[in-house]
N, C-alpha and C positions, 0 to 999 in steps of 0.2 A: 678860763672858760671850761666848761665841765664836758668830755668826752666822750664819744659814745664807741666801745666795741663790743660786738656780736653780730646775732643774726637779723637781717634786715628785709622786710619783704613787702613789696609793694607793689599794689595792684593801681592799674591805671584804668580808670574805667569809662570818665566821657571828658571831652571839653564844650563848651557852648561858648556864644557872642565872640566866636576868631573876627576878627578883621581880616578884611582882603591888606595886602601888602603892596607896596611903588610897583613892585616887581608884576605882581598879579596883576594889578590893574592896568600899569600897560601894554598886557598881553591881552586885556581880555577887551578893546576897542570896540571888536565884532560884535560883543553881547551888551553893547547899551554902559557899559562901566561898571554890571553886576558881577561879580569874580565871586567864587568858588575857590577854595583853596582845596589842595593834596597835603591832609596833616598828618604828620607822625611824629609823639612824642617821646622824647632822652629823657632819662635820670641819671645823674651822677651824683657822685658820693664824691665830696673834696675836688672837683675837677675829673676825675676817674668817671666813664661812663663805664655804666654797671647793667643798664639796659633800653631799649631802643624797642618803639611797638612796630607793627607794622604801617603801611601808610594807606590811609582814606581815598579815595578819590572824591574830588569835587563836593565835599560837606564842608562847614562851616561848626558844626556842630556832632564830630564826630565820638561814637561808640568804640571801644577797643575790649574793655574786661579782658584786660592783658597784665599777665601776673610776674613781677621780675625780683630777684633774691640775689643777695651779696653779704658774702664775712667782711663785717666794717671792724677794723681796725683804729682806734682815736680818732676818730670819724667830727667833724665840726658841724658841716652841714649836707642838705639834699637840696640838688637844684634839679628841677622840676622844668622841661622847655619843651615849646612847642614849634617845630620848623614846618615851610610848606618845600614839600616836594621839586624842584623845579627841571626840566628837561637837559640842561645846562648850566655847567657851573655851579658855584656852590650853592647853597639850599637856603632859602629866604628862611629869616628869623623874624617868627611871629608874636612868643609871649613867653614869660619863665616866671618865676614861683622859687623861691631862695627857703629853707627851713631847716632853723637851727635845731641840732640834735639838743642840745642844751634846752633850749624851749618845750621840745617835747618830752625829754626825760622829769623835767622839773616838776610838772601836770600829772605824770601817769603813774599808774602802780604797773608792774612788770608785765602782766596778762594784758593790758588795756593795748589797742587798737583804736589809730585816729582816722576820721570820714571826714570827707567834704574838702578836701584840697584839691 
């Protein structure tokens, strides 16, 4: 499998169609079963987070244009996850996105820059 090290830079800029979570939703009884999630999205490199946005309140469809950079060493893949926020305990896992460096080097000339993930 073919490696990737350098510089790595990635901007995170909206998610759309979250699902509410078990968690969310039986918190949210009072509001009819409509839930709202607190989302803030991780990136890691190989398991390593590398960076973390800040968190939304109550969107489902949250904006960030949040910019995060890492020295990738033999770098395999980028996981891409989306947690919601919760008051207690650990933090509900909402959705992730796996992408192989290898996929993306194969595709690009060196300059090129990928959208829409």
């Amino acid at each position: 499998a073919m490696k990737f090290s350098g510089y790595l830079k990635v901007r995170i800029g909206e998610a759309v169609g979250l699902q509410p979570t078990r968690w969310s939703l039986r918190h949210s009884l009072f509001r009819k079963g409509y839930q709202l999630l607190d989302p803030y999205v991780t990136v890691s490199v190989d398991q390593l987070r590398v960076g973390q946005t800040s968190t939304k309140q109550k969107t489902n469809k949250p904006t960030y244009n949040e910019e995060f950079s890492a020295t990738v060493t033999d770098g395999h893949q980028i996981e891409i996850s989306v947690f919601h926020d919760t008051p207690i305990g650990y933090d509900d896992f909402v959705a992730n996105c796996t992408l192989h460096f290898q996929d993306l080097l194969r595709s690009a000339a060196p300059s090129d820059t990928f959208e829409g993930w």
